[in-house]
N, C-alpha and C positions, 0 to 999 in steps of 0.2 A: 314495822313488819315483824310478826312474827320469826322465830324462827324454823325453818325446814317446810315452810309455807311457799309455795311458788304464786306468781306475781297471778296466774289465769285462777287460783282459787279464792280469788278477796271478792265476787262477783261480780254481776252486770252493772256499771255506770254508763249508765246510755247518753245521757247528755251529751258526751261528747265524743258518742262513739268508741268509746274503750272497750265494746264487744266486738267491735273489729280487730283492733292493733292496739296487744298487746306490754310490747317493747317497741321502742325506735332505738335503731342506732344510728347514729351521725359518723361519719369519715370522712375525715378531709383529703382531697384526691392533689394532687399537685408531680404531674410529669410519670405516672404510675401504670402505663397501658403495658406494660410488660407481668407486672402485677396484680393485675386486676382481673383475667380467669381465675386466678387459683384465688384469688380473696373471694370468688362469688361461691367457689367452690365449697369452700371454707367455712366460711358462713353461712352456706346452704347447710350444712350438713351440722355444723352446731348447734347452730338454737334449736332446731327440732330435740334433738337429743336432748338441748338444758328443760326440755320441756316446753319450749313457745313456740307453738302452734300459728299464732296471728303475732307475727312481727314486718316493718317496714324497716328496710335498709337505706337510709340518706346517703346519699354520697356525693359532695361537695367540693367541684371542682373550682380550684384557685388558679385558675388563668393556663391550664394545659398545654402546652406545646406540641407534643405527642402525639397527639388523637385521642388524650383517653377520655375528652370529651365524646368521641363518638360512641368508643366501646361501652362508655355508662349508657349513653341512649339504646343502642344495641341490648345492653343486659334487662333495662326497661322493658323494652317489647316483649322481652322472649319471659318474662314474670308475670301473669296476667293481674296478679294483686295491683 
């Protein structure tokens, strides 16, 4: 990759859908529901700013105790992407 090139200007690869989503990120969620508003927050408000417009946020829960199972489903809904 170039540099000072952002990831949305290398164009359309349609194949596989990359005019959709951009970035993924993956995070591994384990016992985190007290943490996980201010992560959506966070997150919401960065990538737009790094410039990525079409990104999906993973968030992979390792066995939750917490509920923050439920809060990721909750953060789901309310994302319509």
């Amino acid at each position: 990759m170039k540099q000072g090139r952002r990831w949305q200007d290398f164009g359309d690869n349609d194949d596989l859908g990359w005019d959709r989503v951009r970035l993924s990120v993956v995070i591994p969620i384990y016992n985190e529901a007290q943490t996980l508003p201010e992560l959506e927050r966070r997150v919401g408000e960065v990538l737009p700013r790094l410039g990525f417009e079409n990104y999906e946020v993973l968030l992979v829960s390792d066995g939750s105790t917490d509920g923050s199972d439920e809060l990721i489903r909750e953060m789901a809904q309310r994302d319509a992407r």
